[in-house]
N, C-alpha and C positions, 0 to 999 in steps of 0.2 A: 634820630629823626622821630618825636615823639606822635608831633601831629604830619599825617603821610595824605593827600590831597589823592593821587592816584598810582597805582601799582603796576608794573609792567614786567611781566611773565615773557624774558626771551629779550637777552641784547644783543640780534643780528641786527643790519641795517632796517625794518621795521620797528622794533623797538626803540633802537635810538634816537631814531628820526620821532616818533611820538613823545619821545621823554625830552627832545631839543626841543620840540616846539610847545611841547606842554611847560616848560622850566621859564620860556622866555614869554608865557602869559603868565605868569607868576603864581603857578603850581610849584606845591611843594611835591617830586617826584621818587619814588623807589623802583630800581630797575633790579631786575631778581634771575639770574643769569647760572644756568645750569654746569654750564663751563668756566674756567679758569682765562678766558679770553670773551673779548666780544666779536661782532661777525658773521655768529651762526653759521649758515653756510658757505660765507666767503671769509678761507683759512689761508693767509699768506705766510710759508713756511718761512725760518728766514734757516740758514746755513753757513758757513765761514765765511762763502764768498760769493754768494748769488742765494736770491731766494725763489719762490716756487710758488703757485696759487695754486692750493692744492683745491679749492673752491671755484664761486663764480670769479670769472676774468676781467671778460671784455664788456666794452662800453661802445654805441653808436647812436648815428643820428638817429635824430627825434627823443631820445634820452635828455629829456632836459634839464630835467631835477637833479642827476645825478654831474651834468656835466655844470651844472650853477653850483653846486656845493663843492666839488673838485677845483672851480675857480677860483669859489670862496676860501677855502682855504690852499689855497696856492699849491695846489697840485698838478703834474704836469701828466699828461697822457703822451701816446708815442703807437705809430700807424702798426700795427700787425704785421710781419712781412710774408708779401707777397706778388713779389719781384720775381719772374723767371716763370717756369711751367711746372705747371700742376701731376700728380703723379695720377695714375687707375690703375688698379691689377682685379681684369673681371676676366672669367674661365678661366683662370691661370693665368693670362698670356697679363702682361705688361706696358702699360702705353704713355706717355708722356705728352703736356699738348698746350699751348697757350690760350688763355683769356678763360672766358668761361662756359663755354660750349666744347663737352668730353667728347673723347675721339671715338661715336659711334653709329651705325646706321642712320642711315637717312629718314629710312623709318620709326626709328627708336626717337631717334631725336623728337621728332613731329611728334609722337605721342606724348614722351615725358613732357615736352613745355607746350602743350594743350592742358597738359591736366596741371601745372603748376597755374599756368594762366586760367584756368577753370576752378582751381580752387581761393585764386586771391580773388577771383570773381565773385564767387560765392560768398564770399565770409565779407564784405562790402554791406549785404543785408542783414547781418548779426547785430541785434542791439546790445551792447557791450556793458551796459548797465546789469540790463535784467533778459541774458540770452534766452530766459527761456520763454522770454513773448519775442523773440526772431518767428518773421514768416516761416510757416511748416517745419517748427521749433520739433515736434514730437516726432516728423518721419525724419530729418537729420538725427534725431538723437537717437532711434531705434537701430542705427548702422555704426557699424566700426569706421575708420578710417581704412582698413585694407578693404572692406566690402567694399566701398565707392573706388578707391583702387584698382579692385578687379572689375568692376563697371566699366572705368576709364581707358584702362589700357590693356589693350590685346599682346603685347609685346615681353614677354617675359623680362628684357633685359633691362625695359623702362622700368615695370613693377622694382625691378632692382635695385638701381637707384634712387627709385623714390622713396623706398624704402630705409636706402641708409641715410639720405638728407631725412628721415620723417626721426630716425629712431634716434639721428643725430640733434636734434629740435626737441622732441619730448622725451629721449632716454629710456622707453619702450616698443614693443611692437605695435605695427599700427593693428594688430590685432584686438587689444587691450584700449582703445583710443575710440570716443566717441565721435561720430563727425563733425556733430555742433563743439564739441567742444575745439577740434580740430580748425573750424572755421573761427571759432571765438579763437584763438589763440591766434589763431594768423593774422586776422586781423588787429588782434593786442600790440602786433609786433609789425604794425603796417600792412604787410604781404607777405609772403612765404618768398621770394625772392630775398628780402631783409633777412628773414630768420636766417637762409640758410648763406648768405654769402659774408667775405671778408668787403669787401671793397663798398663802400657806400649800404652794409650791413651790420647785422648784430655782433658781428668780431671785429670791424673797421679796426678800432684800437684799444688798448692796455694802458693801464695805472703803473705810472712811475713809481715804484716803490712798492709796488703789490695792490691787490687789490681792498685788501684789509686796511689800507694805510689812509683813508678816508674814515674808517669809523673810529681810527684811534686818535684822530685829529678832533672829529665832533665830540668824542667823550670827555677830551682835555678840557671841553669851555665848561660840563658840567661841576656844581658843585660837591663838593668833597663828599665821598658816600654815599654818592648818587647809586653805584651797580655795588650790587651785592656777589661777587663770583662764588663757583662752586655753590649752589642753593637751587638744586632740583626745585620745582613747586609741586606737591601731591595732592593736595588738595585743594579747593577753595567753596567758602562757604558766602551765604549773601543771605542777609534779612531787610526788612526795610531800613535799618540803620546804615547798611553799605554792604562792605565784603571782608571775609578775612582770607587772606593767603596762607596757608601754613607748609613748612618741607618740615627735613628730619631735626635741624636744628633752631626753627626757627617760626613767627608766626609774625605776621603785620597786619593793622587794621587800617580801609582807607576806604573813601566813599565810591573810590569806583577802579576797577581794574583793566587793565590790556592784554588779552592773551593774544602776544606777539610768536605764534607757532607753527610750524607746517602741522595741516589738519588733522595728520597721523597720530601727533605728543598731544596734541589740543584734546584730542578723544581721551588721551588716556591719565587724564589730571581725573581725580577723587571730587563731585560735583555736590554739593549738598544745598538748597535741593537738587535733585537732578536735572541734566538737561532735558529738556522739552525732546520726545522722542524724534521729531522729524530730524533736530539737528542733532543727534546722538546718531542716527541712522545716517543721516549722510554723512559724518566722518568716519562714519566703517565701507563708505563708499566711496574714497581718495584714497588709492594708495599714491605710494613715489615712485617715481622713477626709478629705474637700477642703472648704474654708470662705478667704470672705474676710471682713474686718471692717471697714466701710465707716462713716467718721464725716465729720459734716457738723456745725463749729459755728457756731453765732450768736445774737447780741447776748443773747439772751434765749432762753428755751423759748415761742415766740409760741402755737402749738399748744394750749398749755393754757390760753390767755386765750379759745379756741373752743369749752371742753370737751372737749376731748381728752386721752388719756393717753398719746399715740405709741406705743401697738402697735399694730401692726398686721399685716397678713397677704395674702398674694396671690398668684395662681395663673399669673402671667404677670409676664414681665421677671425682670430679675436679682435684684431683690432681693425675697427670700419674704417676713422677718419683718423688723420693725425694733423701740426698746426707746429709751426716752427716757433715756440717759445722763450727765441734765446731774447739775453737784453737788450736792449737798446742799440749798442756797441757794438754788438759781435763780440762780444770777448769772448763768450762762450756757446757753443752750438747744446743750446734746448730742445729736446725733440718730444710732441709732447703727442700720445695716443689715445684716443676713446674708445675705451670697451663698454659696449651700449647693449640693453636691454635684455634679450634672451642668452646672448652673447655671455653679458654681465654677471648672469646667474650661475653659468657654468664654468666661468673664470673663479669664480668664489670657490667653489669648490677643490683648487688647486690647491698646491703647496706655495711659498712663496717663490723660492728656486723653481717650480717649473711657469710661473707666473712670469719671472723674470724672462726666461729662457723662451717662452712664447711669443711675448710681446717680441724680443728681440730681433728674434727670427724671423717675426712680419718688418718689421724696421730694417732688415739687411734685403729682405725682400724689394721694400721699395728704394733704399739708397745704398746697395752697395756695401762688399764687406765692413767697410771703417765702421758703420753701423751697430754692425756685432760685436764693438768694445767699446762702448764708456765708461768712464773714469767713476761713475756714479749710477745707480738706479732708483727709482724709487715708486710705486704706485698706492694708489687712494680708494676704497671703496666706503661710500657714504652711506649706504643699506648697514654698514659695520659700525656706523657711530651710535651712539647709543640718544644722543639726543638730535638726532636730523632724522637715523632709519630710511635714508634714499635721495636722492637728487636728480634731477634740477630740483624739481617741484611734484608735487600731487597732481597727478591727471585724474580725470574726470573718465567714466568708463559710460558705456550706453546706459540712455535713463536718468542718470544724476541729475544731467540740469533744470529737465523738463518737469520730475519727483518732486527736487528735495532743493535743488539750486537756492531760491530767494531765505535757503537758513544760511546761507554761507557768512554773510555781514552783519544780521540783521542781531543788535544786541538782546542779551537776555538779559532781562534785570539790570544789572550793574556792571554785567561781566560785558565787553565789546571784543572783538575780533581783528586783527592784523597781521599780516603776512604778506608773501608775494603773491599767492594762491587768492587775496581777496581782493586783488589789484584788477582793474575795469582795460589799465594801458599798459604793457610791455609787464604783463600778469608771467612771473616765472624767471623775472629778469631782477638782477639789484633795482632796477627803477622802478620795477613794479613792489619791492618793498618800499622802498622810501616814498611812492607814491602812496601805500598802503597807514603809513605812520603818517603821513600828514592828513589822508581822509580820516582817522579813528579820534586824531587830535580833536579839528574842528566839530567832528561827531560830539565829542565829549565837552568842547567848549561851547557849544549849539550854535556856532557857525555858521 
């Protein structure tokens, strides 16, 4: 590829999607992929005989980009299940309970869904473009999420749960969580009722075939030596003639580039000249999320022969939430756990055997011996990859947006921006990357 039209740093679904749509305006494209796969952060394992999204999953309404390309390429989704009754183990004690209203005080109740309907209130006024001209942009952004938390609710046990729905949605504490950004993100995602349910929510449904199995479809229509794998980018330089990208083995020259990155790796490419300070400062002020992804399989989803739909939820031990993973069929019971945020941190620091052995043991907790032996285990932590360093996504902590927010897109020079992190709708979600690759396209095509 002697003459290269534009460069794209990062083949998860952001990258792709700007190198699909920039290929079929009749750019010549180089996509330059750190990894031996593409994806990014959505990694579908495969195994002898079932495979695993060890990444993002699921797919729901108003996702529509992501469910037109699914179409497009004849891909089939399949409902999430959750048929039967939901699990809770809070103080210890164990309770089981149909629909979506947990089995607790009358009190408690009232409070939690006041402040859930109080926050999808709220975030209604967020301008999703440029959050930081949102009415009283700078006292939202001065507060955490748990601060307005402990404003809202008097009830310890509400704080509780909304805590593990909060750290389940952003993959840290709402301690670390700006409110505006809190409000921008829920409203990214419709409401906070979306973010956090299965049913007419952000986990409604799953990708036949893995979640990954969309981007290996879009990279087929590319031409021959489109992705470059394995090719770290360390640097990139830009004069008025264009940009050059260079890694260890390698260097390309082209008029204009894509850094397709969570904000984290974006910060830490070799800039020459440098970045503009605002926006060097605010990528030292995104970190990621911490999340691990904890599966447990066996012979069957036994679970459901109880009644049960395996979610569940808990205010103690490692594992918050879990989500029944198995296939399509049943052929095999997937039991799949989230160790979420502070949580996250101190699970790292295990062995893998006592990893295993913990998750476990919350898993027999909620379903009963047969629990405590699968045929299989396996857990994920994304903080541990060397090129993600964290998941879901990059949150935004007090002061970012209102500071430093309008560097997030805004290109330098040559060099343009995409990700999920720079996506205005379902920001954090696969469709807020592919929404993010089609904004960077037209960007560059002057659209």
């Amino acid at each position: 590829m002697s003459k290269i039209d534009i460069i794209i740093v990062g083949a998860g679904y952001a990258g792709i999607t700007a190198a699909r749509e920039l290929i079929r305006a009749g750019k010549t494209v180089k996509v330059l992929e750190a990894r031996d796969r593409v994806g990014g952060r959505v990694h579908t394992q495969q195994f002898d005989d079932f495979y695993l999204d060890m990444g993002g999953t699921w797919v729901g309404p108003s996702q529509d980009r992501i469910y037109a390309l699914l179409k497009e390429f004849g891909i089939e989704t399949f409902k999430t299940y959750d048929e039967g009754k939901s699990t809770m183990l809070m103080d210890g004690k164990l309770k089981t309970y149909k629909g979506l209203i947990p089995p607790l005080p009358i009190p408690v109740l009232l409070s939690l869904d006041m402040a859930i309907k109080k926050i999808s209130k709220l975030s209604k006024n967020v301008d999703l473009s440029e959050p930081w001209n949102t009415p009283n942009a700078k006292y939202w952004d001065s507060m955490t999420l748990q601060t307005w938390m402990d404003k809202q609710m008097a009830f310890s046990k509400a704080k509780s749960m909304f805590t593990i729905a909060s750290e389940a949605i952003w993959a840290t504490h709402p301690n670390e969580v700006s409110m505006l950004h809190a409000m921008f993100y829920t409203k990214s995602g419709r409401d906070f009722d979306t973010l956090m349910n299965v049913k007419n929510g952000a986990q409604e449904e799953r990708i036949l075939g893995g979640a990954q199995s969309l981007a290996n479809k879009i990279i087929a229509t590319f031409p021959p030596e489109t992705i470059q794998y394995n090719a770290p980018v360390k640097a990139i330089t830009q004069d008025g003639d264009g940009v050059e990208v260079i890694g260890k083995d390698f260097s390309y020259k082209a008029k204009k580039v894509v850094v397709a990155l969570p904000p984290t790796l974006a910060g830490r490419i070799d800039y020459q000249p440098l970045m503009p300070a605002n926006r060097d400062q605010l990528l030292q002020r995104i970190p990621m999320g911490s999340v691990w992804k904890c599966y447990a399989i066996y012979d069957k989803p036994f679970w459901r022969e109880n009644g049960l739909n395996g979610l569940s939820a808990s205010d103690n031990g490692f594992v918050s939430v879990t989500f029944d993973n198995s296939p399509k069929d049943g052929s095999l019971g997937i039991m799949m756990g989230f160790v979420l945020a502070n949580q996250a941190k101190d699970f790292s620091l295990l062995s893998p055997e006592d990893r295993k052995e913990a998750v476990l043991e919350q898993f027999t907790k909620f379903y009963g011996e047969k629990a405590s032996k699968p045929i299989f285990y396996i857990d994920k932590s994304w903080a541990e990859e060397e090129f993600t360093r964290g998941c879901y996504a990059g949150v935004m902590p007090t002061g970012a947006w209102t500071s430093l927010g309008k560097h997030l897109r805004e290109p330098v020079g040559n060099i343009h921006w995409a990700g999920t992190e720079t996506s205005d709708v379902w920001n954090g979600y696969i469709e807020g990357a592919i929404r993010s690759g089609e904004r960077v396209a037209k960007e560059i095509l002057g659209k």
